[in-house]
Phi, psi and omega in degrees: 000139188296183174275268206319329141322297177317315170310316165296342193275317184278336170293314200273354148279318153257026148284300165318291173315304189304263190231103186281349173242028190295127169277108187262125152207144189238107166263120174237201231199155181275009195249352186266138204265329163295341149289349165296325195246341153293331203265313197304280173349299196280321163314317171314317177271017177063001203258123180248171214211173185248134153229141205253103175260097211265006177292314224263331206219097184303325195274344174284000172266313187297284149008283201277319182290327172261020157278331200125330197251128157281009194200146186247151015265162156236126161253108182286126179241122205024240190312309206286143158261160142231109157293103194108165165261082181260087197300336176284303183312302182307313212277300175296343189283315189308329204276000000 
């Protein structure tokens, strides 16, 4: 098995294990390519999320705008944000 397999394996067993009920959610856009690759990501890691898609869902557009934000992806992990796709940011909230 490559390392970087092993490795995918091993996060995404402790992300499970750690915390099976983090309420995750991500708003994006179908054009955006960094929400393309957060949505992957959190697929890679077993960690499953809600997504507010704001191309598609006025109120989630509505939603996401009277939080303060105008670009997509925003990611919730319970309370906490990330604007953007920060995968270091994401990996620790995830723990």
């Amino acid at each position: 098995m490559p390392v970087w397999a092993d490795l995918r394996v091993k996060i995404e067993k402790t992300v499970q294990e750690e915390n099976p009920m983090k309420n995750v959610t991500v708003y994006s856009s179908n054009t955006c390519g960094y929400c393309t690759e957060a949505k992957k990501y959190l697929d890679s890691i077993g960690v499953s999320y809600t997504e507010k898609n704001v191309s598609t869902d006025v109120e989630a557009r509505k939603e996401l705008m009277s939080k303060g934000f105008m670009g997509v992806p925003v990611i919730y992990v319970d309370e906490e944000i990330i604007q953007g796709f920060d995968k270091k940011r994401l990996d620790e909230l995830l723990k």
